[in-house]
C-alpha positions in Angstrom: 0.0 0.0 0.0 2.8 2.8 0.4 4.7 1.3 -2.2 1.6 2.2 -4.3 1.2 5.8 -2.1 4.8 6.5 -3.2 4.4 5.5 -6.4 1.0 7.9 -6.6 2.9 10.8 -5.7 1.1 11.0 -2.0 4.1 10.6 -0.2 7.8 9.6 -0.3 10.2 8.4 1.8 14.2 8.5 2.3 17.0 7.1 4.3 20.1 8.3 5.8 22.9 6.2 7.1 24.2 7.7 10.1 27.4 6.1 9.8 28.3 8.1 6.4 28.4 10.8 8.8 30.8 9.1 11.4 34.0 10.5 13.1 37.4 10.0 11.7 38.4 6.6 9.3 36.1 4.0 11.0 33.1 6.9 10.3 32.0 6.8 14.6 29.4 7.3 15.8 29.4 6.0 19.6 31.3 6.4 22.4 31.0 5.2 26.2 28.8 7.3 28.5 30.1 9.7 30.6 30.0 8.8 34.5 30.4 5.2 33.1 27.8 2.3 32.8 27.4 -0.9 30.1 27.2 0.2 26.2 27.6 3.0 23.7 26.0 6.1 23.1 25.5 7.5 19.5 27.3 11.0 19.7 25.1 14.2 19.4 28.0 15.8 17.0 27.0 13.1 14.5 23.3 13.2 14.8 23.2 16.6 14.4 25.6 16.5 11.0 23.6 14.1 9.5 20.4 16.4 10.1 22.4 19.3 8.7 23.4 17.9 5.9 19.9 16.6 4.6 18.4 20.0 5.6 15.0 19.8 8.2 14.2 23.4 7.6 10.4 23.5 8.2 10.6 19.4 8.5 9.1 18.0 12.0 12.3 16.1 13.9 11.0 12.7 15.8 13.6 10.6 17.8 12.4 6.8 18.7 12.7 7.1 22.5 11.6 4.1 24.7 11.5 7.3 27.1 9.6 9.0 24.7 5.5 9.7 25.1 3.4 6.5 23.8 2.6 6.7 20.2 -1.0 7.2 19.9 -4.1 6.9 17.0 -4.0 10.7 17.4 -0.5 11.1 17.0 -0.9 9.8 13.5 -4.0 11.9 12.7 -1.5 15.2 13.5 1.4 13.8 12.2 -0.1 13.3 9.2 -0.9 16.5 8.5 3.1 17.5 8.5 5.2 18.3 5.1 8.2 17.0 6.0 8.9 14.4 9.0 12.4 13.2 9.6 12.9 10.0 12.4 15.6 9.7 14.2 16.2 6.1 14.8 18.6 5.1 18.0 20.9 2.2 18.6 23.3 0.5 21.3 22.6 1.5 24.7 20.9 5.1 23.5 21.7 8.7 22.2 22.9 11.3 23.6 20.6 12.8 25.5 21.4 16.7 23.5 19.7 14.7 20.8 16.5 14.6 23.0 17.0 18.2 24.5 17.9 19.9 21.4 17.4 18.6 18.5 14.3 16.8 18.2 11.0 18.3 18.1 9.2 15.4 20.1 10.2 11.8 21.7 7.8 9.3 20.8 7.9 5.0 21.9 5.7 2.5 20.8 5.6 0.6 24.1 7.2 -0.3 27.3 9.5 -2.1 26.3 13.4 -1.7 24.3 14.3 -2.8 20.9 17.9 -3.0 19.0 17.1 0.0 17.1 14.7 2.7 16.6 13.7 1.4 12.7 11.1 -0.6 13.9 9.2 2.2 16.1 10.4 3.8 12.5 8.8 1.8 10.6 5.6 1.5 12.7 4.8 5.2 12.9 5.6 5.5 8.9 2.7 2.9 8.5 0.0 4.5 10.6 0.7 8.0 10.0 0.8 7.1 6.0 -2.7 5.4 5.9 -4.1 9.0 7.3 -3.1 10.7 4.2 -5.6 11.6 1.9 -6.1 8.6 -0.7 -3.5 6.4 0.3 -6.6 4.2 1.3 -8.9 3.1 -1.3 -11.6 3.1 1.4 -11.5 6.1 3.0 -14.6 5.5 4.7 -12.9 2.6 6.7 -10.8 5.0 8.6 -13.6 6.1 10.8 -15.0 2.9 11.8 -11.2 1.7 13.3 -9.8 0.9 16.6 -9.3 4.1 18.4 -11.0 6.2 16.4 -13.4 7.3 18.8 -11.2 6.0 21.8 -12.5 2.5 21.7 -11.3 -0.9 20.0 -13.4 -2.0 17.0 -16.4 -4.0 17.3 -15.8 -7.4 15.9 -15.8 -7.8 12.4 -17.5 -11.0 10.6 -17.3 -12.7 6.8 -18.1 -15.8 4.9 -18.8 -18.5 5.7 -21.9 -17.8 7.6 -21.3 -21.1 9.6 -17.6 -23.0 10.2 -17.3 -25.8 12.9 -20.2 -24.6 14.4 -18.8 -21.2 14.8 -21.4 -18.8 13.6 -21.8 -15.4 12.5 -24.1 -13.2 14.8 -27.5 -13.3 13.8 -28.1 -9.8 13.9 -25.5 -8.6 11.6 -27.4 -10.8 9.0 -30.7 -9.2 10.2 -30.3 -6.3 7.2 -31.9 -3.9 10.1 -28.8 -1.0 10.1 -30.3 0.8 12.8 -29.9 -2.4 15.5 -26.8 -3.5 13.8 -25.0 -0.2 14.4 -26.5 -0.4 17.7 -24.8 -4.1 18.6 -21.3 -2.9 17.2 -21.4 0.3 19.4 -22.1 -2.2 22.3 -19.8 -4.6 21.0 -17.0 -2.1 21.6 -17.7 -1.1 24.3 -17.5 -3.9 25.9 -14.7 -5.1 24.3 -12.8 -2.4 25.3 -13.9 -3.0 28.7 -12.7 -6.2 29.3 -9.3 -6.3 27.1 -8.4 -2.6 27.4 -10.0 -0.7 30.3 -7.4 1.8 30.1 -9.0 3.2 27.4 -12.5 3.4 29.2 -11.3 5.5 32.1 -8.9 7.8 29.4 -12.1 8.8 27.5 -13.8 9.2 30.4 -11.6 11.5 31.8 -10.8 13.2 28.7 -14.5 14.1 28.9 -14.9 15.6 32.2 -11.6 17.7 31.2 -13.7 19.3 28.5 -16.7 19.9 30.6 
C-alpha cells in the first residue's frame, strides 16, 4: 500500500545512514557514557551532521525514544498532517541525551518495552501516520470505523462463511436492520474495550470531564 502511495505521488520516503556521517576513518558514531555504565552512546555531534546535511528546515524532527511519550491513533491523525517528517532512529545502549533536548522536536515510543534500534518504532509510525493521508486508502470510509478512532477498539468484524465448525456469524449482523446492527457494534465495543483494554474506558472518560 505505500509502495503504491509512493508511487501515486502521495508521499515519499528517504533514508540516511548515520554512519556516512561518522568521526574519523572507521566513520564513529558512539562512544562510552560519561560517569560510566554498560554500552555505547551515539554521539550528538553526528546526529546533528547528518540532520544538517539533509536540511530539516520546516521538517518536524522525531527521535524513537523508549522514554519518549506513547505513540497514539492521534498522534498519526496530527502527524499526518506535517510536510516533511524526519525520524531519528537510536541504537546500542541510547543517544545522547542533547539529541532529545535539542534537537528533536518530540520523543515518541511505541511501548514499554526496548528494541535493538529505533527502525522498527520507524517503521511502525511510517505505516499508521501514511494510511491518514488523503487517498493512500482506497476506502477512505474505513478509517472512521477503526480501533481508536473514537477511543475505543473495534467492534468485531464478521465474513463468509456464515457457519464454520459450528462457529457462527451473529444473527443480527445478518438481520439487514442497520439501525440495530449499528447499535450491537457500538455495544460490541464497548465492551470489548472494557474487558481487554479498560485503560482506554477510564482515558475517555476523563478526557470528557476535562472538556466539561
Amino acid at each position: 500500500m505505500l509502495q503504491r502511495a509512493r508511487e501515486a505521488g502521495l508521499l515519499d520516503i528517504h533514508i540516511h545512514n548515520i554512519r556516512d556521517y561518522g568521526i574519523g576513518r572507521h566513520q564513529k558514531v558512539d562512544e562510552p557514557p560519561y560517569g560510566g555504565g554498560s554500552g555505547m552512546v551515539m554521539r550528538v555531534d553526528v546526529i546533528d551532521a547528518c540532520l544538517s546535511q539533509i536540511g530539516v528546515n520546516g521538517g518536524h524532527v522525531l527521535l524513537m525514544d523508549p522514554v519518549g511519550k506513547p505513540f497514539e491513533h492521534s498522534d498519526a491523525i496530527r502527524l499526518s498532517g506535517k510536510n516533511h517528517l524526519v525520524f531519528i532512529c537510536g541504537h546500542y545502549e541510547g543517544i545522547d541525551a542533547r539529541v532529545r533536548q535539542e534537537l528533536a522536536d518530540e520523543s515518541l515510543s511505541i511501548g514499554d518495552f526496548v528494541l535493538t534500534g529505533g527502525e522498527l518504532p520507524a517503521m511502525v509510525m511510517i505505516d499508521a501516520i501514511a494510511r491518514q493521508i488523503k487517498g493512500v486508502l482506497g476506502n477512505e470510509g474505513s478509517l472512521d470505523k477503526e480501533s481508536f478512532c473514537d477511543g475505543l477498539l473495534e467492534a468485531p468484524q464478521y465474513t463468509r462463511p456464515r457457519e464454520y465448525r459450528g462457529w457462527t456469524v451473529p444473527e443480527i449482523l445478518l438481520s439487514g436492520h442497520h439501525a440495530n446492527i449499528e447499535q450491537w457494534r457500538k455495544e460490541q465495543s464497548y465492551s470489548l474495550t472494557e474487558r481487554i483494554r479498560p485503560d482506554l474506558i477510564k482515558k475517555s472518560f476523563d478526557s470528557k470531564n476535562n472538556t466539561e
